[in-house]
N, C-alpha and C positions, 0 to 999 in steps of 0.2 A: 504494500500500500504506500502510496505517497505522504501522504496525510495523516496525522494523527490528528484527532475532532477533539473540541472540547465545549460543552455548552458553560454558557455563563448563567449569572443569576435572570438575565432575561433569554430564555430558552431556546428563542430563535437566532439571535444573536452566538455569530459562532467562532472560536480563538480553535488556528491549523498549525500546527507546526508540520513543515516538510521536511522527509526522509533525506537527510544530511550524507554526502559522502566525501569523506575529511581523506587527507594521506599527507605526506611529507609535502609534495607540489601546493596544495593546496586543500579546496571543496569544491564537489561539484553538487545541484541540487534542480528538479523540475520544481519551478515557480508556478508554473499552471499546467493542468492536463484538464481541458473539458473533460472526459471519460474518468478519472480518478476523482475529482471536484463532484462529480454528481453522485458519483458510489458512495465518495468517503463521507457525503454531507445527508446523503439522500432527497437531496434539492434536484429540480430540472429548472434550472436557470440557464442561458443564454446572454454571451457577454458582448455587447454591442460596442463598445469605445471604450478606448485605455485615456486615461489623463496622468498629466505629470505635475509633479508639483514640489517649487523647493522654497524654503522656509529657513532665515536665521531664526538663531536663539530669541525664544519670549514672543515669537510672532502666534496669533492666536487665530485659526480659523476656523468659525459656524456659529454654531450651530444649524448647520444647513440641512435642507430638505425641497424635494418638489410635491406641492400639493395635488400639479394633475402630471400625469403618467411619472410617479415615482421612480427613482431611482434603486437599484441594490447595488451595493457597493462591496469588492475584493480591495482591502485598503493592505499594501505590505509598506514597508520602509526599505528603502535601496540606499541610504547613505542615512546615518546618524542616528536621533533616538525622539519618538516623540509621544505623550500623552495622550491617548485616543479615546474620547467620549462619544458613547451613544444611547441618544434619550427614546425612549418608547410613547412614541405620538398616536398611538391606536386607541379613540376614547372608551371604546368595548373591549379592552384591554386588561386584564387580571394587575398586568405591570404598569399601565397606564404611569405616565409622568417619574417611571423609575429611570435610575440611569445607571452605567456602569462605567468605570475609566480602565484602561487595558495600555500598559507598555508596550509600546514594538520598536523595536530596532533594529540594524542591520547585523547587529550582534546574535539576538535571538531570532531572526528570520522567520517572526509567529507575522499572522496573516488574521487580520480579522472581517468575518463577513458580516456587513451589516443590510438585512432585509429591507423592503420597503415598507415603508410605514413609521422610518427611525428619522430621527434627526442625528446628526453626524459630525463632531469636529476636533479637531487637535490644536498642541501648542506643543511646538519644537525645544524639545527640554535639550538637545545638543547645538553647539554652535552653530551648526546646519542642518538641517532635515532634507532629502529626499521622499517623496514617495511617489508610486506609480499604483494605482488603482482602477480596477475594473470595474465598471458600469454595465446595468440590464438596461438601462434607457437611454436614450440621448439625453444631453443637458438641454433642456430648455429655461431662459433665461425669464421670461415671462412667468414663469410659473414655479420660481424658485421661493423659496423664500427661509427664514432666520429668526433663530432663538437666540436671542441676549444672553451671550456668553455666561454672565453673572446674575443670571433671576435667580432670584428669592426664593420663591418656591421649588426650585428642583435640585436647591443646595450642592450643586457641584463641586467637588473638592478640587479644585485644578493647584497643580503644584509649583504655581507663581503668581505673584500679586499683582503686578503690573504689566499686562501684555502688551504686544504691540496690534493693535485690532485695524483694519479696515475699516475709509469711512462708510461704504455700507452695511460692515458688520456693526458696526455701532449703532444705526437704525432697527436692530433686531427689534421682535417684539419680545415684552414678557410671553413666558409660557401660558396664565390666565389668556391670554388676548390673543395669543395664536390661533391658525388655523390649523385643525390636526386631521386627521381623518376618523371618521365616522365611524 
């Protein structure tokens, strides 16, 4: 198997670590197998556009989400280490407004999938962050929208005080005021 599966405290919500092969030279490792990805997960997802994305230290970005045709995201780390949140926006939801925060780095090469229905963000706890993740949907820009990094209500413990945020991430809404899915 490629993958070792792991559920978190939100059940759908899933942390992979890949079947590592280390020697003197180096490591070598598959990042992706559609055919091992849906065995190991037992998802039938379909991965439409890869994004790249680099990030210094203390840069903070989302809590992001698409209200219509959602996104599922393969979020891994290809260069440095960064704090990955994701909040459950499902109002018929057991875990409604729960959230969970996940390390990944290029050191531990864990890979986290976040379904649709989640809102989604990180903050580069190394000098630089890479990541490259996979999407089930195209981005559309119309139809994105943002969780206030620091609302109240959904107490996220982020592991720095002062980020460096986007000025549209700063327009986030509270969680209350959001629009979530049904």
């Amino acid at each position: 198997m490629t993958y070792e599966v792991f559920k978190t405290k939100l059940p759908e919500v899933l942390i992979l670590t890949p079947k590592i092969f280390k020697d003197t030279r180096g490591y070598f490792f598959e990042s992706f197998n559609q055919k091992k990805f849906n065995k190991a997960t037992d998802l039938k997802v379909k991965f439409v556009q890869d994004n790249r994305s680099k990030s210094k230290k203390n840069v903070l970005r989302g809590l992001h989400y698409q209200i219509f045709k959602p996104q599922g995201k393969l979020i891994s780390v290809t260069y440095g280490k960064i704090f990955d949140v994701v909040v459950d926006i499902r109002e018929n939801s057991r875990t409604f407004g729960k959230w969970i925060g996940v390390i990944i780095s290029d050191k531990n090469k864990k890979q986290l999938w976040v379904p649709k229905g989640f809102a989604h963000g990180f903050v580069a706890i190394s000098e630089t962050a890479e990541l490259l993740y996979k999407t089930t949907e195209y981005w559309h820009p119309n139809y994105e929208k943002c969780i206030i990094w620091n609302d109240k209500d959904l107490k996220i413990k982020w592991p720095i005080k002062n980020p460096i945020i986007s000025p549209k991430d700063k327009l986030g809404k509270n969680f209350k005021n959001a629009k979530v899915f049904k």
